[in-house]
Backbone as ProteinMPNN parsed JSONL, in Angstrom:
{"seq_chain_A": "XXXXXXXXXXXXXXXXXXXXXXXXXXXXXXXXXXXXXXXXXXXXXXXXXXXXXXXXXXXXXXXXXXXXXXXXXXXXXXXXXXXXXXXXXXXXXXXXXXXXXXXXXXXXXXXXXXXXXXXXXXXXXXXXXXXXXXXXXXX", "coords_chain_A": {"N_chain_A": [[-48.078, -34.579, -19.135], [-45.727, -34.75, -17.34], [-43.783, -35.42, -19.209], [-44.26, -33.242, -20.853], [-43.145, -30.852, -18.622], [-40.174, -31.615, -18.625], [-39.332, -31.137, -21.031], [-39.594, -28.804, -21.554], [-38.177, -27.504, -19.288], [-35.452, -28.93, -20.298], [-35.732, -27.808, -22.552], [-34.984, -24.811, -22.092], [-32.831, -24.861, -20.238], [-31.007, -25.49, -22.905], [-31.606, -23.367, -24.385], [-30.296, -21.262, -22.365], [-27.737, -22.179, -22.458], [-26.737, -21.223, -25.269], [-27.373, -18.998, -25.263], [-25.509, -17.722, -23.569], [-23.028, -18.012, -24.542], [-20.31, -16.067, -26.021], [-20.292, -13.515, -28.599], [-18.887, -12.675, -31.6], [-16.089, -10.556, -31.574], [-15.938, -10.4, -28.558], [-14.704, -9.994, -25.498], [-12.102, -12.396, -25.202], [-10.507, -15.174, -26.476], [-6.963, -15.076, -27.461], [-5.66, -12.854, -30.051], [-8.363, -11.249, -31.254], [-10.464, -8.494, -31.409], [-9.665, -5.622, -29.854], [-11.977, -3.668, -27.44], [-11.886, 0.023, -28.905], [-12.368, 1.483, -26.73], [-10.5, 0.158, -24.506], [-8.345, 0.278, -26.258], [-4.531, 0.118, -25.958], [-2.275, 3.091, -25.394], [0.088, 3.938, -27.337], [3.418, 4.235, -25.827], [6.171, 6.712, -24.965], [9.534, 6.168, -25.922], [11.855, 5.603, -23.3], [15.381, 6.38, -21.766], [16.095, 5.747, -18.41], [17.61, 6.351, -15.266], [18.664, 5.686, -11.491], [17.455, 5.855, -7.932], [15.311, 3.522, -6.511], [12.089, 4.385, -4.709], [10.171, 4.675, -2.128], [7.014, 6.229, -3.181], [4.172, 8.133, -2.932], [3.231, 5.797, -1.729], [3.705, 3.716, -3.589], [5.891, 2.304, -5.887], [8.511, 4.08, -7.767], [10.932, 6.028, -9.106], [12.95, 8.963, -9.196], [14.164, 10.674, -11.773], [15.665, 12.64, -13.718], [14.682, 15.403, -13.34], [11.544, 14.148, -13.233], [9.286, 12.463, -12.418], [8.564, 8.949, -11.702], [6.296, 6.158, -12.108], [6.709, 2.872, -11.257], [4.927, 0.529, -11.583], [5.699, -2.808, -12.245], [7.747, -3.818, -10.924], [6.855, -4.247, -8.438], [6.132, -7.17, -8.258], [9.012, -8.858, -8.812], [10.523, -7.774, -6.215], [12.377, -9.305, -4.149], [12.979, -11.598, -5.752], [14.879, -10.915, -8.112], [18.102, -10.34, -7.159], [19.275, -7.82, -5.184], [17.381, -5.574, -6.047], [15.215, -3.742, -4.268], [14.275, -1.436, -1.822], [15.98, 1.986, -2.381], [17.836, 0.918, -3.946], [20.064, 1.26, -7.083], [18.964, 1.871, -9.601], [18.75, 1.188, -13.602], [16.539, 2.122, -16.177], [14.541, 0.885, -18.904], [12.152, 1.664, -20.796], [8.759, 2.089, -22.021], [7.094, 5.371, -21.376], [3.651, 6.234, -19.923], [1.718, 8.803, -19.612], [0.397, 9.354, -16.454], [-2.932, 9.067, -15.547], [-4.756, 9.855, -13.098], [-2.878, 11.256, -11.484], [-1.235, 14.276, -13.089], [1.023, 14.96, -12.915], [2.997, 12.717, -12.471], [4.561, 10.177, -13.974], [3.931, 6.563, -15.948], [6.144, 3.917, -15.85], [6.328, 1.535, -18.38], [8.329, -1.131, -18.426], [11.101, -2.328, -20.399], [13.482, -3.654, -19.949], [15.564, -4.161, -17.193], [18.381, -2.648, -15.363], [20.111, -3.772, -12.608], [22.489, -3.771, -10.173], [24.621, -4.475, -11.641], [23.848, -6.581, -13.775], [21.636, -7.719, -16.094], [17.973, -7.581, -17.276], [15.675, -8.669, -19.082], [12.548, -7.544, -19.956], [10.877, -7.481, -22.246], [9.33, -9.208, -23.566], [7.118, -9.681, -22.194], [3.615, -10.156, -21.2], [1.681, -7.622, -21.469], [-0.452, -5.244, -19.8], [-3.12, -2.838, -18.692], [-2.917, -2.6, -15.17], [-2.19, -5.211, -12.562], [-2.75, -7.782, -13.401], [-2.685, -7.999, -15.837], [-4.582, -6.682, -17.469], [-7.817, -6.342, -18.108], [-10.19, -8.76, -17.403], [-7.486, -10.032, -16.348], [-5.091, -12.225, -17.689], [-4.156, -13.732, -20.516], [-3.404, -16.54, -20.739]], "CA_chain_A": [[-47.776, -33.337, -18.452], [-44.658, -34.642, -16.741], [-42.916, -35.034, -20.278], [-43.989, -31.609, -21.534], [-42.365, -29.931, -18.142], [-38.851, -31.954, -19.068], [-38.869, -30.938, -22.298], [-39.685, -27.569, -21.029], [-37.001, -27.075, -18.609], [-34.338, -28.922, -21.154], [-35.162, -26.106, -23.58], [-34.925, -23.472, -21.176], [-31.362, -25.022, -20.466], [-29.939, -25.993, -23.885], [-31.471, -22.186, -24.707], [-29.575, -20.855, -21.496], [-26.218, -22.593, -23.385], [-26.287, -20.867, -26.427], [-27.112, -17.317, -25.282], [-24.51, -17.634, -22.697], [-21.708, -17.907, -25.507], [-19.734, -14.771, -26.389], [-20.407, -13.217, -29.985], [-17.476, -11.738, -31.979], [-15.553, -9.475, -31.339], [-16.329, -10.148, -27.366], [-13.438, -10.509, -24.964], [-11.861, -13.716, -25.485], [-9.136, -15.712, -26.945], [-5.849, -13.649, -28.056], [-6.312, -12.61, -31.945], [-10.048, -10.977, -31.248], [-10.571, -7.335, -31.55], [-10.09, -4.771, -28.238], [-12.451, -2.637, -27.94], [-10.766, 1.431, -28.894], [-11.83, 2.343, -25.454], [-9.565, -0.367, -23.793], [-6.782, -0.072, -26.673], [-3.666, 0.62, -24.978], [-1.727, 4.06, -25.582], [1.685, 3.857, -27.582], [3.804, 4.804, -25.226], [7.665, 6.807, -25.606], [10.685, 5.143, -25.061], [12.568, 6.201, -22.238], [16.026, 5.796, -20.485], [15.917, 6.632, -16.8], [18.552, 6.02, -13.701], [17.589, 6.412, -10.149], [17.396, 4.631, -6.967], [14.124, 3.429, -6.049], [12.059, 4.746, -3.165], [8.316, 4.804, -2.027], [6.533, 7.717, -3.592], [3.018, 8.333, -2.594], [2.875, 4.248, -1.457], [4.011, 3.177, -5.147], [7.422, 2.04, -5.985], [9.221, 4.672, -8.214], [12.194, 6.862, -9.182], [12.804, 10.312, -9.589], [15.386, 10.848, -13.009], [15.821, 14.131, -14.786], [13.615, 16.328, -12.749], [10.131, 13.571, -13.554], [8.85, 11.179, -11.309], [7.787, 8.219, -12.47], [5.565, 5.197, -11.134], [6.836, 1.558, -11.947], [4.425, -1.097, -10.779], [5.723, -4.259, -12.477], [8.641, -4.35, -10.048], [6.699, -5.38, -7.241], [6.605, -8.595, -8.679], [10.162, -9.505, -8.674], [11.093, -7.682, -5.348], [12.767, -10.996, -3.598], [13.538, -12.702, -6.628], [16.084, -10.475, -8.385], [19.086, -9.546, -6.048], [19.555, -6.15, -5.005], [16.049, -5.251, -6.078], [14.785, -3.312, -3.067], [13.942, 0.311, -1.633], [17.257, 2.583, -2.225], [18.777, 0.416, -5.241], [20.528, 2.284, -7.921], [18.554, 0.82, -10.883], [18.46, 1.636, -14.524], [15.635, 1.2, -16.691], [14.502, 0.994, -20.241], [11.005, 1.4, -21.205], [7.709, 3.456, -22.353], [6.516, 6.195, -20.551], [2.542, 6.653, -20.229], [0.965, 9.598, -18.842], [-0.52, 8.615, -15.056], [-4.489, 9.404, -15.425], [-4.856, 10.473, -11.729], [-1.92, 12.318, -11.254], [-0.647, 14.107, -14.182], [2.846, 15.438, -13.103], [3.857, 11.936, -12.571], [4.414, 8.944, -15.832], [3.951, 5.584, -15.722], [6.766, 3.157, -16.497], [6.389, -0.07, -18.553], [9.735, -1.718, -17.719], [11.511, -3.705, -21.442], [15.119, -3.865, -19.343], [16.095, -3.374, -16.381], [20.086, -3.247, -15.098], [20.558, -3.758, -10.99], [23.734, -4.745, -9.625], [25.444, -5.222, -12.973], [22.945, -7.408, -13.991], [20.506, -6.924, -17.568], [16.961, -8.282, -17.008], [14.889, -8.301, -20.425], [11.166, -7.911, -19.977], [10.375, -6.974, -23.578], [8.098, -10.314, -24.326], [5.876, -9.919, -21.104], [2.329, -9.761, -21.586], [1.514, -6.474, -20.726], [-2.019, -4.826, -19.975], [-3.498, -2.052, -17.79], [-3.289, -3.27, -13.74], [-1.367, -6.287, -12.352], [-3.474, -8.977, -14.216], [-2.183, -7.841, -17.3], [-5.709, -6.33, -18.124], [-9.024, -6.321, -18.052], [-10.202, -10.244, -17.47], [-6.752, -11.004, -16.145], [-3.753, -12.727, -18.7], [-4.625, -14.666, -22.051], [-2.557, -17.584, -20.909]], "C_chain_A": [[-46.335, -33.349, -17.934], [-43.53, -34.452, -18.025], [-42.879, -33.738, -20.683], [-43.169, -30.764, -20.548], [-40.857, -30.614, -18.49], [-38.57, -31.331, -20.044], [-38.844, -29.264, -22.506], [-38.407, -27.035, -20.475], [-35.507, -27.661, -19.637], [-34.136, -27.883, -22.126], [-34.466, -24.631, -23.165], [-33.029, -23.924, -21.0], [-30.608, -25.019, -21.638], [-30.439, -24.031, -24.301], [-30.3, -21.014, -24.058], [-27.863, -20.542, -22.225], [-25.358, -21.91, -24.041], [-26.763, -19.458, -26.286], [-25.831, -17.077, -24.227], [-22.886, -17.465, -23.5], [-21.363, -16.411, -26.059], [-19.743, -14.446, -27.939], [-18.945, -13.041, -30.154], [-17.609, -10.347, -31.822], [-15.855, -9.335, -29.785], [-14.81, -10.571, -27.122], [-13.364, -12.235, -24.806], [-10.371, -14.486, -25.51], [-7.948, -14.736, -27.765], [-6.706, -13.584, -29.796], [-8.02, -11.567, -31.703], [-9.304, -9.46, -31.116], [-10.555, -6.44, -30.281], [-10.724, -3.951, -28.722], [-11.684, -1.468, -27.786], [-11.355, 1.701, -27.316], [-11.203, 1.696, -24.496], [-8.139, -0.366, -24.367], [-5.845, 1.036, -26.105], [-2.505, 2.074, -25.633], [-0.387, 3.428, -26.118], [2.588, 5.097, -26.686], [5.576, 5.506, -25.917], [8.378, 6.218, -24.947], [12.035, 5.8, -24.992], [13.922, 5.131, -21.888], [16.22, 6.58, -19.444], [16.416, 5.668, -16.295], [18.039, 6.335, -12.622], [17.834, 5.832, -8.907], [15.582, 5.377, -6.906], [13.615, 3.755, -4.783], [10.479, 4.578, -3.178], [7.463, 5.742, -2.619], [5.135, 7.134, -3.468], [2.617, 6.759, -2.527], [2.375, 3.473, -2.631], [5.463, 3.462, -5.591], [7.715, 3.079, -7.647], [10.371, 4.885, -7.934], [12.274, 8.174, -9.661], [14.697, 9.993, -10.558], [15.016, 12.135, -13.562], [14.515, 15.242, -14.603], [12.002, 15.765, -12.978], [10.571, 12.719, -12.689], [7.95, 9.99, -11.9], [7.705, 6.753, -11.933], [6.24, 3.835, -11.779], [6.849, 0.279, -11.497], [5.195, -2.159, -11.4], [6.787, -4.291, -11.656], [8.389, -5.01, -8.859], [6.798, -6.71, -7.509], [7.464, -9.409, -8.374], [11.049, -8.465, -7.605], [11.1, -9.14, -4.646], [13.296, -11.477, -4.247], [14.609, -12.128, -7.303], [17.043, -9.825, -7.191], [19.175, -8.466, -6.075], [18.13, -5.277, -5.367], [15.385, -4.948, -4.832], [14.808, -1.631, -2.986], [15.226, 0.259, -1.629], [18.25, 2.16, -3.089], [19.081, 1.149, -6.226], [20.219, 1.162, -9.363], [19.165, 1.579, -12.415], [17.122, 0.954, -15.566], [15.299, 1.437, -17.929], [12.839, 0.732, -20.839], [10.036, 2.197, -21.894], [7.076, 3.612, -21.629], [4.997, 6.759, -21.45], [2.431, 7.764, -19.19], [-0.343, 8.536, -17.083], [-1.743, 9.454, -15.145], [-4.401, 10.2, -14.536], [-4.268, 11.424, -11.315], [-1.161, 13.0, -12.728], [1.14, 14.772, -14.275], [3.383, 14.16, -12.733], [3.806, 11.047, -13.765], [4.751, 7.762, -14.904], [5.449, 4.929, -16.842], [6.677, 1.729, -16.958], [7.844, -0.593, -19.097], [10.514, -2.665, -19.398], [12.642, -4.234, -20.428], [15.504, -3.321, -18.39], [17.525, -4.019, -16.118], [20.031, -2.743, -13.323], [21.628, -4.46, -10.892], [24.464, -5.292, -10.672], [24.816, -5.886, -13.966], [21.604, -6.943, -15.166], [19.329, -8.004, -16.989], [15.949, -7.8, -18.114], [13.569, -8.597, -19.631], [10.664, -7.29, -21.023], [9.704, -7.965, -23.963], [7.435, -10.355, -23.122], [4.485, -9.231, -21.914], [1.372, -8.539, -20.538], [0.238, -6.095, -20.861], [-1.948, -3.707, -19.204], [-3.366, -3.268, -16.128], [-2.429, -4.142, -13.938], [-1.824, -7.616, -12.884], [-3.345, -8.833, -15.064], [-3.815, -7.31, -18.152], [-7.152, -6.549, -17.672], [-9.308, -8.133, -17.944], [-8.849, -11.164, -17.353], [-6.016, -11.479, -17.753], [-4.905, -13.528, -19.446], [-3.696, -15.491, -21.618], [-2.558, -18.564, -22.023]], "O_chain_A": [[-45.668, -32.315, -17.974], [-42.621, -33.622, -17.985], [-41.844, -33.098, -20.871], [-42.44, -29.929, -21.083], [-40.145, -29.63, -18.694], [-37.438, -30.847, -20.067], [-38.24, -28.639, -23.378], [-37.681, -26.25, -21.085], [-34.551, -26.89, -19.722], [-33.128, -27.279, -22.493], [-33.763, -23.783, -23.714], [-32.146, -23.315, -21.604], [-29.475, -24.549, -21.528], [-29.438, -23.347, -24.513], [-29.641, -20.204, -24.71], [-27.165, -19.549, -22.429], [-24.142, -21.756, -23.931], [-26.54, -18.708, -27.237], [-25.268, -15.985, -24.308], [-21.887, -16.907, -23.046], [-22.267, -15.702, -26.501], [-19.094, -15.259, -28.597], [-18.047, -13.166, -29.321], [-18.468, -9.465, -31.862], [-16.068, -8.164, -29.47], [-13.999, -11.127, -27.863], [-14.222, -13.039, -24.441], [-9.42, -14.361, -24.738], [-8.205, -13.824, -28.55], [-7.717, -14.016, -30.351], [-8.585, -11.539, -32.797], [-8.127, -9.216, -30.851], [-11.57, -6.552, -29.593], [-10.576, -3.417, -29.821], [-10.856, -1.449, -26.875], [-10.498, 2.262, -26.634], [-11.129, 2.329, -23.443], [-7.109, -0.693, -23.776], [-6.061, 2.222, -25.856], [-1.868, 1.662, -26.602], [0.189, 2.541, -25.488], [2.522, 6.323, -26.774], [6.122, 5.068, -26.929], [8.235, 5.773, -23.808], [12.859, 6.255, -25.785], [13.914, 3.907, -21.76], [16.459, 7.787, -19.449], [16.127, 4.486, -16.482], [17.095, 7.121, -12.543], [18.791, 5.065, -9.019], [14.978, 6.441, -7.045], [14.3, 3.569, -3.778], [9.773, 4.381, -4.167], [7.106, 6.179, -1.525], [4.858, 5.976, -3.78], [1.686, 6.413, -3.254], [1.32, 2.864, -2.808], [6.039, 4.549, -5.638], [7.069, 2.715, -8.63], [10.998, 4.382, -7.002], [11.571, 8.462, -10.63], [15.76, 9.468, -10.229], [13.841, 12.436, -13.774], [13.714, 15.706, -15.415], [11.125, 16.628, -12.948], [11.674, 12.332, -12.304], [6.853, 10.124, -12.443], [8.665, 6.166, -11.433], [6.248, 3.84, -13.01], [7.673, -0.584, -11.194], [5.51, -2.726, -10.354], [6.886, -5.514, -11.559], [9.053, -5.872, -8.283], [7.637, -7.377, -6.903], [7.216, -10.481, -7.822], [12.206, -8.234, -7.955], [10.151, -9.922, -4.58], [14.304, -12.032, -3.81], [15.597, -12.851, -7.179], [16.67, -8.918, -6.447], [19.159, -7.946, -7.191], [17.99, -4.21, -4.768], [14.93, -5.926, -4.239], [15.224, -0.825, -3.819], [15.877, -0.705, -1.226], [19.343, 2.721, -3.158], [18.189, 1.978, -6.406], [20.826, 0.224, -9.881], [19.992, 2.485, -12.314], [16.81, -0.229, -15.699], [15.85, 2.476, -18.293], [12.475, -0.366, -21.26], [10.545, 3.162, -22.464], [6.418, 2.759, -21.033], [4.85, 7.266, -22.562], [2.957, 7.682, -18.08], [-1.221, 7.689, -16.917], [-1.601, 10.627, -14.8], [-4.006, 11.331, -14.821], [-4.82, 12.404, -10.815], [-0.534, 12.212, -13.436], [1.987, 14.944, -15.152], [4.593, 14.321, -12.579], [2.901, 11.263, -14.57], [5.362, 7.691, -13.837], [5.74, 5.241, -17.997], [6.885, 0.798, -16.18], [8.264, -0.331, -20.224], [10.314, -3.878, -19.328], [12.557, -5.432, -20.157], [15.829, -2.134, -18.412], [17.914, -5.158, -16.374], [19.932, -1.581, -12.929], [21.795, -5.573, -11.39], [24.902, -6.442, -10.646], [25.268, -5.76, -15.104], [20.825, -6.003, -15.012], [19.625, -9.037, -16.388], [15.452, -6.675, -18.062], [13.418, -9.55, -18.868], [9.872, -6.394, -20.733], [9.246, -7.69, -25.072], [7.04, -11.512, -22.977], [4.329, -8.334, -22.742], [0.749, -8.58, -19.477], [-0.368, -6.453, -21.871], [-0.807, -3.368, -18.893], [-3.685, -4.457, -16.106], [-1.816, -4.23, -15.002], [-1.063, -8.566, -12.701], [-3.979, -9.67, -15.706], [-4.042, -7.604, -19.326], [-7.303, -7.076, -16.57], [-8.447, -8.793, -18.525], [-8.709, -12.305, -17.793], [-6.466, -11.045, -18.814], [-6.055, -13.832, -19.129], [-2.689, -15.2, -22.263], [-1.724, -19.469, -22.05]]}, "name": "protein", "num_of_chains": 1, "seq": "XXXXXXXXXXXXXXXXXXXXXXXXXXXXXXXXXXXXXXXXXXXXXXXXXXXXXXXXXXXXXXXXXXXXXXXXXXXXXXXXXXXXXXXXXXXXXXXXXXXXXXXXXXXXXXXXXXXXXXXXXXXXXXXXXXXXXXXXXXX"}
């Protein structure tokens, strides 16, 4: 009796194991398939000047009569010089439509120029949100 419950509960675990593993095509390792209702919009590519300011408690710039949102800078406020509210940036990227609001666009950032200064972010691993996506970065 005591062997049959071991052998019991080991099945129940080693079964546990192997349904617990992710099929294909599940989120995973880079290379795997997104699903279409997470794949990400091709965005256009924009240049826009500006100084930066707070807008609705989200770091933007207003350029050529549009307003437009551009989270990845929190990031590297501190670490690039002159990077701060009221800086006279320039920036180089593609503009998505903002869900929520639709008279403002989202900016995803390839280059930015502060203070003289070029700053490539054209090989970042970009996603929806500050985790670069859904389940966080593919490191």
């Amino acid at each position: 009796m005591k062997k049959m419950s071991v052998l019991l509960i080991l099945a129940l675990v080693v079964g546990g194991f192997a349904v617990a593993q992710p099929g294909p095509g599940a989120w995973g390792p880079q290379g795997r398939p997104v699903p279409p209702a997470f794949a990400q919009p091709q965005g256009q590519l924009v240049k826009v000047d500006g100084t930066l300011s707070l807008i609705n408690g989200r770091i933007g710039l207003k350029s050529g009569g549009k307003t437009y949102y551009v989270p990845m800078l929190g990031k590297y406020a501190g670490f690039i010089e002159g990077l701060k509210e009221g800086a006279y940036v320039k920036l180089e990227g593609y503009e998505f439509p903002y869900p929520i609001a639709p008279e403002y666009s989202m900016l995803r950032v390839t280059k930015l120029t502060v203070g003289g200064k070029d700053y490539d972010f054209s090989n970042l691993p970009y996603g929806y949100g500050p985790r670069g996506g859904m389940m966080g970065r593919r490191w």
